[in-house]
FIVO-431181 format. One record per residue (C-alpha): residue number from 1; residue in one letter; x, y, z. Coordinates in Angstrom, 3 decimals. Last residue first. Layout:
# residues N
NUM  A  X  Y  Z .
...
//
This chain:
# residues 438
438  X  -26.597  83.724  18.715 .
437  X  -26.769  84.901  14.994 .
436  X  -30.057  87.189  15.353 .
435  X  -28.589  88.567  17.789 .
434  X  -25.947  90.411  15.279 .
433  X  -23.309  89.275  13.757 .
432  X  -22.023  91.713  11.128 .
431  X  -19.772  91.334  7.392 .
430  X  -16.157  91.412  6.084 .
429  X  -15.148  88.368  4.218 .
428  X  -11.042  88.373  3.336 .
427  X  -8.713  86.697  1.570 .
426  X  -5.707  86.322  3.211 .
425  X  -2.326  87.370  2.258 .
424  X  -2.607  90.645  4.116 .
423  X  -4.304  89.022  6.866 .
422  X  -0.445  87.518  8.003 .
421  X  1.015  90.962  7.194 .
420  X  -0.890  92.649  10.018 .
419  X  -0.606  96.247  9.870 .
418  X  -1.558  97.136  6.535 .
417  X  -3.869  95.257  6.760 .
416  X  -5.231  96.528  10.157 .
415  X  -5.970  99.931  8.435 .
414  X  -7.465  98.861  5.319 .
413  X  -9.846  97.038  7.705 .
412  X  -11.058  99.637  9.687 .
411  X  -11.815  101.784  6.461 .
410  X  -13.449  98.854  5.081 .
409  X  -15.692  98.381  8.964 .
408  X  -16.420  102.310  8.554 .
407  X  -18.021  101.759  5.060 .
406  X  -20.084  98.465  6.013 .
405  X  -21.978  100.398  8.848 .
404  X  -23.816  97.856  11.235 .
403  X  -26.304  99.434  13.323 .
402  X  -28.955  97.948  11.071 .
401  X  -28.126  94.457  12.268 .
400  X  -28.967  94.906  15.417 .
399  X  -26.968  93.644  18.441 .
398  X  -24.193  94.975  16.499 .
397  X  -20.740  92.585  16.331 .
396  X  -18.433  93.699  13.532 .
395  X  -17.062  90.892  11.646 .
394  X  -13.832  90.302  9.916 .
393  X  -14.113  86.705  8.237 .
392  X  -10.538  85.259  6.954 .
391  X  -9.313  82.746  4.755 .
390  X  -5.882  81.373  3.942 .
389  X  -7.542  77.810  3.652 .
388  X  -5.527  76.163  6.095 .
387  X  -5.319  78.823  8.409 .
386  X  -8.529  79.781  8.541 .
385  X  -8.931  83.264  10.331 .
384  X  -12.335  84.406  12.880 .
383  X  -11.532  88.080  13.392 .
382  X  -13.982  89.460  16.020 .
381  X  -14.610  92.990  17.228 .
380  X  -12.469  95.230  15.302 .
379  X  -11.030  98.542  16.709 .
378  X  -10.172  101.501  15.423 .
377  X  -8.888  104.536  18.107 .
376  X  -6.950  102.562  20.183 .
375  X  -4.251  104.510  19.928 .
374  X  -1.926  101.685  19.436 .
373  X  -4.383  99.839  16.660 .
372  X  -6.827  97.268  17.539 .
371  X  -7.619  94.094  16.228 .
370  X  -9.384  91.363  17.586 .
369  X  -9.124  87.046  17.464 .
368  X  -9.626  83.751  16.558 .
367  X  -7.681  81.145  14.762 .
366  X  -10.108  78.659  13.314 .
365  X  -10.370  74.692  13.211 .
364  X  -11.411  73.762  16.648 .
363  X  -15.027  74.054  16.081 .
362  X  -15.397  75.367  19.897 .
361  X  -13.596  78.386  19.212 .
360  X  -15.839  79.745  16.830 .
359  X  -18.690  79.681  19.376 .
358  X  -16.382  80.792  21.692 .
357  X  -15.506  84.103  19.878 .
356  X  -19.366  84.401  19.300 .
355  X  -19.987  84.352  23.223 .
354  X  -17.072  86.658  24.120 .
353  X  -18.221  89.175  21.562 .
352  X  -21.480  88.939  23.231 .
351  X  -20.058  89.504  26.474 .
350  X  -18.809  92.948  25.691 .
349  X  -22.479  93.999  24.262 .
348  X  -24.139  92.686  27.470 .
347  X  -22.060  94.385  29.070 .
346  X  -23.169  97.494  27.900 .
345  X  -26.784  96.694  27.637 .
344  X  -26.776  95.345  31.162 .
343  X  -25.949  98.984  33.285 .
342  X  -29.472  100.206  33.479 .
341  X  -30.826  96.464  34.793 .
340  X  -27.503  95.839  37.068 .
339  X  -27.842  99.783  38.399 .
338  X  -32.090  98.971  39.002 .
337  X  -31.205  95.790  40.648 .
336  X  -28.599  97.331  42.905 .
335  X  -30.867  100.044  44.191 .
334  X  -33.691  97.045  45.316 .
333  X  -30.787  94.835  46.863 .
332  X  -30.141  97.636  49.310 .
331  X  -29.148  95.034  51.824 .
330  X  -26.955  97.136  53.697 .
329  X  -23.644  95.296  52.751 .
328  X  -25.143  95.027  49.539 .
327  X  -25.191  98.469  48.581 .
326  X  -21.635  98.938  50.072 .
325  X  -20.809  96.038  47.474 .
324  X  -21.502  97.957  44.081 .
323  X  -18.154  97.218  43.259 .
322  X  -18.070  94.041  44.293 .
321  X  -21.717  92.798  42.981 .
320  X  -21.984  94.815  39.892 .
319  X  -19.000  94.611  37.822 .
318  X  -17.209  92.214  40.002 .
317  X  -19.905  89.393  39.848 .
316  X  -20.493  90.264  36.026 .
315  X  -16.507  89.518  35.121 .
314  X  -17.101  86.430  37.080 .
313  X  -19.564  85.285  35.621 .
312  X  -18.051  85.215  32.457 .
311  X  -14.374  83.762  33.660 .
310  X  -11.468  84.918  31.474 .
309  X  -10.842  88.394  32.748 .
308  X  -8.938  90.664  30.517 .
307  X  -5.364  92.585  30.274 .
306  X  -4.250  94.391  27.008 .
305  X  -0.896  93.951  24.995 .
304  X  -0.733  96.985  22.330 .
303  X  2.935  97.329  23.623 .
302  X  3.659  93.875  21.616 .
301  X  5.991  91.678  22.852 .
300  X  3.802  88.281  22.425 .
299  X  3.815  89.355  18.593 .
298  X  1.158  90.343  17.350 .
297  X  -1.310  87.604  15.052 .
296  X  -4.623  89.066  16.440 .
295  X  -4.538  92.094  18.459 .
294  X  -3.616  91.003  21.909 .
293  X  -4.773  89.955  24.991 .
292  X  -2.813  88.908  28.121 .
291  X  -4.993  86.490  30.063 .
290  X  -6.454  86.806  33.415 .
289  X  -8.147  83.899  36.293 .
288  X  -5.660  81.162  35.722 .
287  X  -4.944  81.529  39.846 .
286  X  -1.265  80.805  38.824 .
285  X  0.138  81.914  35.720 .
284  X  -2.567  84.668  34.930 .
283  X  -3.444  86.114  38.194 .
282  X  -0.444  85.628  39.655 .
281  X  1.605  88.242  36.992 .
280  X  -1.020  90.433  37.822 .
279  X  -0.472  90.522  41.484 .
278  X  3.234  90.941  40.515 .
277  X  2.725  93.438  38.001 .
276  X  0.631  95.677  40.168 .
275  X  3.337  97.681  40.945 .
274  X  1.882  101.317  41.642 .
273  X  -1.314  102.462  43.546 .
272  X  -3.822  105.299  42.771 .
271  X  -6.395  102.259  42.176 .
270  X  -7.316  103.741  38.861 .
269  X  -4.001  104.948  37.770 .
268  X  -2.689  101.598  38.286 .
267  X  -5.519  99.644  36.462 .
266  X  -5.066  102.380  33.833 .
265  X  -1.335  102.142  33.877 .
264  X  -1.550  97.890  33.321 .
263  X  -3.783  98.272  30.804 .
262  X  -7.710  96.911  30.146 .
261  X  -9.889  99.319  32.331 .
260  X  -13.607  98.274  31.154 .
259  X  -15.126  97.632  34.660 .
258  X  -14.589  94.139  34.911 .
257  X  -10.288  94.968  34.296 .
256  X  -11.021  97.165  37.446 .
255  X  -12.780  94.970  39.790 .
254  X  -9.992  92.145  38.746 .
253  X  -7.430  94.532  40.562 .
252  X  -9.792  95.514  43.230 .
251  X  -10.882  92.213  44.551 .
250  X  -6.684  91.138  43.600 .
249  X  -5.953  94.148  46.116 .
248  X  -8.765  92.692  48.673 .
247  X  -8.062  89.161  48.367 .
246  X  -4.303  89.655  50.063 .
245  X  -5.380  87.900  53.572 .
244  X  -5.947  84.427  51.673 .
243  X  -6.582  84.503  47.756 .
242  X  -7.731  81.084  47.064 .
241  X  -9.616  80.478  50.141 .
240  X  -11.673  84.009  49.474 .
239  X  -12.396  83.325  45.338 .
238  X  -15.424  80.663  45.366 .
237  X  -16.805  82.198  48.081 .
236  X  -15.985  86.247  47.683 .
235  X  -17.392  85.637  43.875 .
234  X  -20.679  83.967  45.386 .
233  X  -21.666  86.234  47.673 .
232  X  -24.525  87.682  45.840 .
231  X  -25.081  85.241  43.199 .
230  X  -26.708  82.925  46.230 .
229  X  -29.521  84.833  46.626 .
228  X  -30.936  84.929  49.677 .
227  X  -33.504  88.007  48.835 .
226  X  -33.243  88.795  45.507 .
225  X  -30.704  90.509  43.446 .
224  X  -29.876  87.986  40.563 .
223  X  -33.061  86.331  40.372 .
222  X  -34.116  90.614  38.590 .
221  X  -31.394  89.753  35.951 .
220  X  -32.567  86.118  35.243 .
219  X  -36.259  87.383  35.207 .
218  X  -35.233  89.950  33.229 .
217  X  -33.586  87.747  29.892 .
216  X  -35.931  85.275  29.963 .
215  X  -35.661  81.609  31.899 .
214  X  -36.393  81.951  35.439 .
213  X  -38.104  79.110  36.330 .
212  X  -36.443  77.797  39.678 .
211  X  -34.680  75.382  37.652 .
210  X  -33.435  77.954  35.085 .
209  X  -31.671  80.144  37.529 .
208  X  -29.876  77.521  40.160 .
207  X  -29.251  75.024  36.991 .
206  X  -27.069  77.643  35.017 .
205  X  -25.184  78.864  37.852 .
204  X  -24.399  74.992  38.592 .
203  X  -23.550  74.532  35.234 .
202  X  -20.995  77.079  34.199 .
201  X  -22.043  78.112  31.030 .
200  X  -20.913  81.675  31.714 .
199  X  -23.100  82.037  34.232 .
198  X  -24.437  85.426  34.107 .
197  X  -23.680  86.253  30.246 .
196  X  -24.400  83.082  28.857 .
195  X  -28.002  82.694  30.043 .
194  X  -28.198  86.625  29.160 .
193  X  -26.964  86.422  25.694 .
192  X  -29.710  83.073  25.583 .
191  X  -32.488  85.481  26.822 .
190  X  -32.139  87.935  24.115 .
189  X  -31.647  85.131  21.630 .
188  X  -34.848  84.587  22.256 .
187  X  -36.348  81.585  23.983 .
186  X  -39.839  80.072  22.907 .
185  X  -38.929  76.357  23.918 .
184  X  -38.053  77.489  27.368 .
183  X  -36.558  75.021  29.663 .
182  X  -35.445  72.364  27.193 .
181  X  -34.590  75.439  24.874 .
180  X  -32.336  76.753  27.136 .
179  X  -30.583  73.103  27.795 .
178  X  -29.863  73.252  24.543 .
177  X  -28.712  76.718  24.021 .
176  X  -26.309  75.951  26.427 .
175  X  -25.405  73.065  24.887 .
174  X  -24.838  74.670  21.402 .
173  X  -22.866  77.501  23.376 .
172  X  -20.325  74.938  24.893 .
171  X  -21.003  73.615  28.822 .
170  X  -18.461  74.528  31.224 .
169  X  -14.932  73.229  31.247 .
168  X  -13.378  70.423  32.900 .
167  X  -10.030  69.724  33.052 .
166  X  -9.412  65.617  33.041 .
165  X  -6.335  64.339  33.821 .
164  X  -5.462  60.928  33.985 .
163  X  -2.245  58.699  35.295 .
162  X  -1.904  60.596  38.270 .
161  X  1.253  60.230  40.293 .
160  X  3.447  62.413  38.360 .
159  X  4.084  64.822  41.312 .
158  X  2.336  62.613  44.104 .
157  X  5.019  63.712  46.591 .
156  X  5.415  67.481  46.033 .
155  X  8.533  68.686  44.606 .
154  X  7.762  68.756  41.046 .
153  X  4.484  70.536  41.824 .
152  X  1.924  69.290  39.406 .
151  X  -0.367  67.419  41.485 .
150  X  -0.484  69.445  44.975 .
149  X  0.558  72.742  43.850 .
148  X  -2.456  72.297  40.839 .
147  X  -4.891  71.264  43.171 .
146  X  -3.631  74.159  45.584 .
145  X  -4.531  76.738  42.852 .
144  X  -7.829  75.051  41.762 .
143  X  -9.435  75.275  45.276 .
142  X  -12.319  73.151  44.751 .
141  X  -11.032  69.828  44.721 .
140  X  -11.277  66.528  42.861 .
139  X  -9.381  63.226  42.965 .
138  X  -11.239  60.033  41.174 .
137  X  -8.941  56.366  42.102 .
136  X  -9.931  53.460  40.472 .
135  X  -9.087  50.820  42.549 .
134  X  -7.733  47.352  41.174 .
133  X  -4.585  46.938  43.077 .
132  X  -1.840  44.420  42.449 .
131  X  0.233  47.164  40.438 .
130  X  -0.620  50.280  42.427 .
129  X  0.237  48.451  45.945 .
128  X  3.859  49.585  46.965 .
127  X  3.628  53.004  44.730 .
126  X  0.103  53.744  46.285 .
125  X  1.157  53.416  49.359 .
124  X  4.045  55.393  49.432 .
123  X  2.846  58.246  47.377 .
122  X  -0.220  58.092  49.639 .
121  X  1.581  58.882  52.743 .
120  X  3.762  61.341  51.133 .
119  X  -0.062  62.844  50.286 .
118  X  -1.347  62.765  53.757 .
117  X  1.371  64.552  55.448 .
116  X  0.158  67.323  54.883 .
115  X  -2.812  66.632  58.337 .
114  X  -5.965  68.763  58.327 .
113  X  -4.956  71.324  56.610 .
112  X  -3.654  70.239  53.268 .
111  X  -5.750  67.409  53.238 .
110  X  -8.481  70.311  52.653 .
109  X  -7.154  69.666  49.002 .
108  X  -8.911  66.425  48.545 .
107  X  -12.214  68.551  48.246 .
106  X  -13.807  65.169  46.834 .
105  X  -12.081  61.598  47.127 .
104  X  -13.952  59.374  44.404 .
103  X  -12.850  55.645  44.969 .
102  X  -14.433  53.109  42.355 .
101  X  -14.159  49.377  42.484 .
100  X  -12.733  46.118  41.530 .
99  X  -12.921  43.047  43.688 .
98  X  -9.898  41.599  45.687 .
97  X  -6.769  43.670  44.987 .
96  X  -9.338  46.654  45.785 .
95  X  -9.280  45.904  49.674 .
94  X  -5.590  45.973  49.651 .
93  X  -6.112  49.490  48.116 .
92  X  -8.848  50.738  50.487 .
91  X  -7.088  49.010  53.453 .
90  X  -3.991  51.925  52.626 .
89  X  -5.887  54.521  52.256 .
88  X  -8.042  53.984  55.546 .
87  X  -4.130  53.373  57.197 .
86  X  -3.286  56.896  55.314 .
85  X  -6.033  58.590  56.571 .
84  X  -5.333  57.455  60.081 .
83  X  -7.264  56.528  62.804 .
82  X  -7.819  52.964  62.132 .
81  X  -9.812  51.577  65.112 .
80  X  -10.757  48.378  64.359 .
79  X  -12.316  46.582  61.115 .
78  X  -15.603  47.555  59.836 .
77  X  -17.365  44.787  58.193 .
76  X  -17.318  44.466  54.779 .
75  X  -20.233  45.123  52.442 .
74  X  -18.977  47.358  49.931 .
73  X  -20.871  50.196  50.095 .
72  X  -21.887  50.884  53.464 .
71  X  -18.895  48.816  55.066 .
70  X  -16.508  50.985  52.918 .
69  X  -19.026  54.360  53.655 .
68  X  -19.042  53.453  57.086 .
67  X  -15.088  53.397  57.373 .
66  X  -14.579  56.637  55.831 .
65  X  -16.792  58.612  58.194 .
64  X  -14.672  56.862  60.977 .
63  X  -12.035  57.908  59.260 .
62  X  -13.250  61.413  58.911 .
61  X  -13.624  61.726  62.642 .
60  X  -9.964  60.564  63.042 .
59  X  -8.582  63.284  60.760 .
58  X  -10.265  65.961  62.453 .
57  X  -12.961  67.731  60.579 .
56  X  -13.157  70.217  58.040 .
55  X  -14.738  68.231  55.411 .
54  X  -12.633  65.820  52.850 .
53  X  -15.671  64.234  51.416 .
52  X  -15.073  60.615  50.647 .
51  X  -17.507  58.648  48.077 .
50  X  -17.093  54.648  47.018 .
49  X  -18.565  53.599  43.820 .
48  X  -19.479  50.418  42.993 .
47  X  -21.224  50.055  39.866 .
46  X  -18.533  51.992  38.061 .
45  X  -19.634  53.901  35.039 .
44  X  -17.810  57.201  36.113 .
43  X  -20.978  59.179  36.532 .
42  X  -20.062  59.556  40.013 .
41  X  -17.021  61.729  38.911 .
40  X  -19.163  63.923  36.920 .
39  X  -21.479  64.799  39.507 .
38  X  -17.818  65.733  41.514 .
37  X  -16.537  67.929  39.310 .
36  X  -19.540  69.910  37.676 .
35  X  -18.024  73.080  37.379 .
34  X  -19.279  74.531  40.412 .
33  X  -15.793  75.593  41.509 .
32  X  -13.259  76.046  38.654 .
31  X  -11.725  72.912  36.974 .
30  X  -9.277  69.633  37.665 .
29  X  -10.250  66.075  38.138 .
28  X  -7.398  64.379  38.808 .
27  X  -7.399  60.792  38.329 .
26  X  -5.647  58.093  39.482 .
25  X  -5.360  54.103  38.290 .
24  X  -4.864  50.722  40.013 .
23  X  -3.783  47.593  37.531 .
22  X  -5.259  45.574  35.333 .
21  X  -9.409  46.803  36.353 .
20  X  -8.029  49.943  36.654 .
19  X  -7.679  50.203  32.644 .
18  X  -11.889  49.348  32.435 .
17  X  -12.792  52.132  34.693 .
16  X  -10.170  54.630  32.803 .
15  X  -11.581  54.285  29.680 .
14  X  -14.965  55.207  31.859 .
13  X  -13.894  58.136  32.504 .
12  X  -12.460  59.084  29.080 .
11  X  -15.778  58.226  27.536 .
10  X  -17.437  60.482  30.422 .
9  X  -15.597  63.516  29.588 .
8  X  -16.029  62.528  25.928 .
7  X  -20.443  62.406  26.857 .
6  X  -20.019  65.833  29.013 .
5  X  -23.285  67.399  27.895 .
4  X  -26.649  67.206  30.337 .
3  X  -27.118  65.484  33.606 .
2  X  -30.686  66.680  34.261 .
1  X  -31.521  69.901  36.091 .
//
């Protein structure tokens, strides 16, 4: 797949490129695995631009790695023995007070096993030589939680170190339709719900189904299942590292909020455990992984406050792949295809509110929400509100239009009215999407 999207990711990049060449700059590239982190990075604009994987090797064999990729690159010869990540750091930056260049250091949280000391290394280092250095420095890693320890940590030593950061986000709806099109000129919105469904927009996802040709709705869902393929264990790889030995209550947390259960007590009841709220109190502050949802403008102590799972694929991994998982353990792929084509419709539905709610999103201009009432007995699908113009458009979401009931959506609405003062003094536009409108 091409290099598509990105352009103010790549302004800000190269920004950067031309700052560095005053004095040495660092920048953390931040974002879920198979975001795109490190093709972006090497689209910096640099002509010269230096790559070092942090693989799990000792710290002398990645010197030497380090070494051939300066000579490679740069055309210097390699100099001694130096053994040390921080020494390789160290020449880097000396080497940069002569000619300008790019340094993209990938995985950079692996540091963390190999040898911690690493970063109070580079605090030094970079401290003594950041204003006589011309290096532009590009830090990405996988593992967003220990990015996060190791950058915005107070009381870790390159705490307020970076002068950039960049968190990148997968591709918006008009790109993904986009890149659909590209692929398949004759798309339906059919297949476009199910681009966005699977990967979310998340561009590797995207590029391992439509460069292989699968770009309708079921051959996307039948990829999913086949032999080798790398949806299956996808949610355990991107998720195991971040976890550690207490993966499988957060598996079966996140399993359940998939599935449809959006409280605290139903998770609970569902598991047939108590005291959740610490695992759940992770998920959202520190793995970023769940939000708190509620009905558009309550207040943050509202007991109508629901649970749900940001990530797209995700929330399809679990559904099917994890809970289903004894089927995949014994490589009844076959069974799990027909459950994932039977089961689609409904999530489907879900995930189409998600898509419209981003859609709306991405303008930047609209306060956008649901409604529900304590019982949970009405419900609206999307609010999209306008602030500025005291405007509001109530939609219920109906894959076909003639599903839609005006009547019951009034009824709805007279309800939430009375219940939210803010919509009160809006005027209102009640209508469907349907997907027709994707």
């Amino acid at each position: 797949m091409k290099f598509y999207n990105r352009e103010n990711e790549k302004a800000q990049l190269y920004k950067v490129l031309q700052q560095s060449r005053k004095e040495a700059q660092m920048t953390v590239l931040m974002g879920r695995r198979r975001i795109g982190k490190t093709e972006l990075s090497l689209q910096c604009g640099d002509e010269k631009v230096l790559y070092f994987f942090v693989g799990k090797k000792t710290e002398q064999l990645l010197c030497h790695d380090y070494l051939e990729e300066i000579s490679f690159k740069l055309g210097v010869p390699i100099i001694g023995q130096l053994s040390s990540f921080s020494e390789v750091f160290r020449y880097v930056l000396q080497l940069a007070e002569r000619q300008p260049f790019t340094l993209v250091i990938d995985e950079f949280q692996n540091f963390l096993k190999i040898n911690s000391s690493v970063f109070s290394d580079m605090q030094r280092d970079w401290d003594l030589h950041k204003r006589t250095s011309h290096l532009n420095l590009i830090i990405s890693g996988s593992v967003f939680t220990l990015m996060k320890r190791i950058f915005e940590d107070y009381e870790e030593p390159l705490f307020g170190r970076a002068t950039e950061r960049l968190l990148l986000k997968p591709f918006s709806t008009n790109v993904l339709k986009e890149i659909l099109a590209d692929y398949n000129p004759n798309h339906t919105p059919e297949d476009l719900l199910a681009l966005f469904s699977i990967t979310g927009g998340v561009p590797w996802y995207v590029a391992l189904l439509l460069d292989k040709g699968y770009v309708t709705k079921d051959q996307m869902l039948t990829a999913l299942t086949e032999e080798n393929s790398p949806f299956i264990n996808e949610g355990k790889n991107i998720l195991i590292e971040e976890f550690g030995t207490d993966y499988v209550t957060y598996f079966s947390i996140l399993t359940c909020i998939a599935g449809g259960l959006k409280t605290r007590a139903e998770i609970e009841g569902e598991l047939g455990i108590g005291n959740i709220g610490s695992y759940l109190a992770r998920l959202e502050n520190y793995y970023n992984l769940v939000s708190k949802s509620l009905p558009i403008f309550s207040k943050e102590n509202s007991k109508k406050m629901r649970y749900q799972l940001n990530d797209c694929f995700l929330i399809f991994w679990f559904r099917f792949f994890y809970k289903y998982q004894a089927l995949v353990e014994n490589r009844a792929l076959k069974s799990l295809e027909t459950i994932i084509l039977r089961d689609y419709s409904t999530v489907s539905g879900f995930m189409m509110e998600r898509y419209f709610a981003r859609k709306f999103e991405e303008e930047g201009k609209y306060i956008i929400g649901k409604w529900w009432d304590r019982k949970g007995e009405n419900e609206i699908d999307l609010i999209v509100a306008d602030p500025i113009k005291k405007e509001a458009w109530v939609y219920e979401l109906k894959k076909q239009g003639e599903r839609y009931e005006a009547k019951t959506l009034k009824e709805k609405v007279k309800a939430m009215v009375t219940q939210t003062p803010e919509l009160a003094k809006m005027r209102l536009h009640l209508g469907s999407l349907t997907l027709e409108d994707v």
